[in-house]
Backbone as numpy.savetxt, mean C-alpha at the origin, in Angstrom:
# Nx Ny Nz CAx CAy CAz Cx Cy Cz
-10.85 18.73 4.24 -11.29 17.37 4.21 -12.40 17.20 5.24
-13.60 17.09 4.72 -14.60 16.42 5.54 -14.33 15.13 6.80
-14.98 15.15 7.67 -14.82 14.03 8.45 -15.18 12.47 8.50
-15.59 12.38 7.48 -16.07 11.57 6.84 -14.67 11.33 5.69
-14.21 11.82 5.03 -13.05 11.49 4.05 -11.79 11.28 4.81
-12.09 11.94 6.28 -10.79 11.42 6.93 -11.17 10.36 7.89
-12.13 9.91 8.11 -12.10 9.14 8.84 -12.17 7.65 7.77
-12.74 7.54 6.26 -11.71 6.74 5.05 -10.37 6.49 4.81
-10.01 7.65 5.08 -8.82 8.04 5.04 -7.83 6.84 6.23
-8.23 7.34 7.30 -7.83 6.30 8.62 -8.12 4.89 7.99
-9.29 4.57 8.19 -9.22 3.12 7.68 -8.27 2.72 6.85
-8.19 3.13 5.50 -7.44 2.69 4.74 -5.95 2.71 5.11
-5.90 3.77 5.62 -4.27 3.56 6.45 -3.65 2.56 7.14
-4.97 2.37 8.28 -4.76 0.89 9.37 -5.00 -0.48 8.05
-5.08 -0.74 7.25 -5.87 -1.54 6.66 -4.19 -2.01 6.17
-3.39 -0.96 5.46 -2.56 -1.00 5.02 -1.60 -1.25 5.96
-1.47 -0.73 7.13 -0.38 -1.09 8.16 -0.72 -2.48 8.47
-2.02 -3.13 8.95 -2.35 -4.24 9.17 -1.66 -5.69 8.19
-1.91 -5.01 6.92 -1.12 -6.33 6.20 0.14 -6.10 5.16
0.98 -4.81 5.58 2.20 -4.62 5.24 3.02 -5.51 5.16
3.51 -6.24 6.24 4.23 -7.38 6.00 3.61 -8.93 4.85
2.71 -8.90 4.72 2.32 -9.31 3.40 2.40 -8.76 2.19
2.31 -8.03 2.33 2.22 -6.94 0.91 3.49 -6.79 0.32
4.34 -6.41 1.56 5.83 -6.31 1.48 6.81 -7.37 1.60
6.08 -8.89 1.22 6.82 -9.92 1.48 7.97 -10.04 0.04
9.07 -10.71 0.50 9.99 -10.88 -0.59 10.40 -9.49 -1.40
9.86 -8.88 -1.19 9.93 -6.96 -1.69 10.68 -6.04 -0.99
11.38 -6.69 -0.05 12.43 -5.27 1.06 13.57 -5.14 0.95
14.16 -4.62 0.58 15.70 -3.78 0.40 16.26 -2.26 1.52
17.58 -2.65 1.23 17.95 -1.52 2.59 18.98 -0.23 1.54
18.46 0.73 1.83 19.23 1.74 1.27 20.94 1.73 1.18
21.62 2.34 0.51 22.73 2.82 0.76 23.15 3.65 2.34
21.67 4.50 2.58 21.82 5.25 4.04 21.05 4.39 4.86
20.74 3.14 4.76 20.26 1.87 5.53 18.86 2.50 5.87
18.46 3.10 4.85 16.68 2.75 5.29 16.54 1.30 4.47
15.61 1.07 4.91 14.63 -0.13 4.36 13.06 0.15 3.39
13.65 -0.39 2.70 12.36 -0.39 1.74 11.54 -1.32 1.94
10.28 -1.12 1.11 9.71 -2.30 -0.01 8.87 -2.24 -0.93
7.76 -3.09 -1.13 6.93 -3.04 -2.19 5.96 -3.25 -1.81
5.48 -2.46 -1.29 3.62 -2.14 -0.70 3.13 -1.31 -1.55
3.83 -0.29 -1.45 3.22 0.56 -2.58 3.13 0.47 -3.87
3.87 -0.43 -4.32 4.14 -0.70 -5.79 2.83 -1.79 -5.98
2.99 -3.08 -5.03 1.87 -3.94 -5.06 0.66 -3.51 -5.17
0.16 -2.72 -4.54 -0.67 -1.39 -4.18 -1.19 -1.17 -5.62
-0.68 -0.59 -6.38 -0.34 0.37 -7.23 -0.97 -0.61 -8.36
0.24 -1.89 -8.92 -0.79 -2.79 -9.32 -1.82 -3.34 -9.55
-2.12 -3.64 -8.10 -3.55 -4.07 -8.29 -4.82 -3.20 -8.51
-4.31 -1.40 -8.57 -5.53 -1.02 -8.84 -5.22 -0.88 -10.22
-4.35 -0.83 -10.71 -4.01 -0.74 -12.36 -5.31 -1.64 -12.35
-4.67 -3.02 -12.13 -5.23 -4.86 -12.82 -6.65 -4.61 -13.04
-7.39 -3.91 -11.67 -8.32 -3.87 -11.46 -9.29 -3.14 -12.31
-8.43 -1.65 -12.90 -9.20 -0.88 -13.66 -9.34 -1.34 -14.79
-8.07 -2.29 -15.49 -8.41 -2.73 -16.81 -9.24 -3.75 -16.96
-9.61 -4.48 -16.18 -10.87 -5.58 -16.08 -11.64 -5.16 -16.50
-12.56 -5.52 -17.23 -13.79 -5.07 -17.45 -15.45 -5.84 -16.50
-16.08 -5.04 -16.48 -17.08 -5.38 -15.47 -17.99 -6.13 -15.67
C-alpha cells in the first residue's frame, strides 16, 4: 500500500470513529458473550449500495 492509500485509508477510519455514535444510533445490541454491537457497518454498507443505484 502506497502512502498515499494509507494515509486515505486513516482518514476514512477517523471519519468513521468520529461519527460512530450516530451511525450506530438505535442499532446496538450486546452479544450472548456481552460484546456489543451495532450498525455502522451495515448503515455504511447501505448508503453506498443507495448511492450506486442513483443514477447521475
Amino acid at each position: 500500500m502506497s502512502e498515499e492509500e494509507a494515509a486515505g485509508r486513516e482518514l476514512r477510519s477517523r471519519r468513521i470513529a468520529a461519527c460512530r455514535d450516530r451511525l450506530a444510533e438505535q442499532s446496538r445490541w450486546l452479544s450472548s458473550t456481552d460484546t456489543v454491537f451495532d450498525g455502522t457497518y451495515r448503515r455504511m454498507f447501505r448508503a453506498a449500495k443507495d448511492r450506486h443505484r442513483r443514477p447521475d
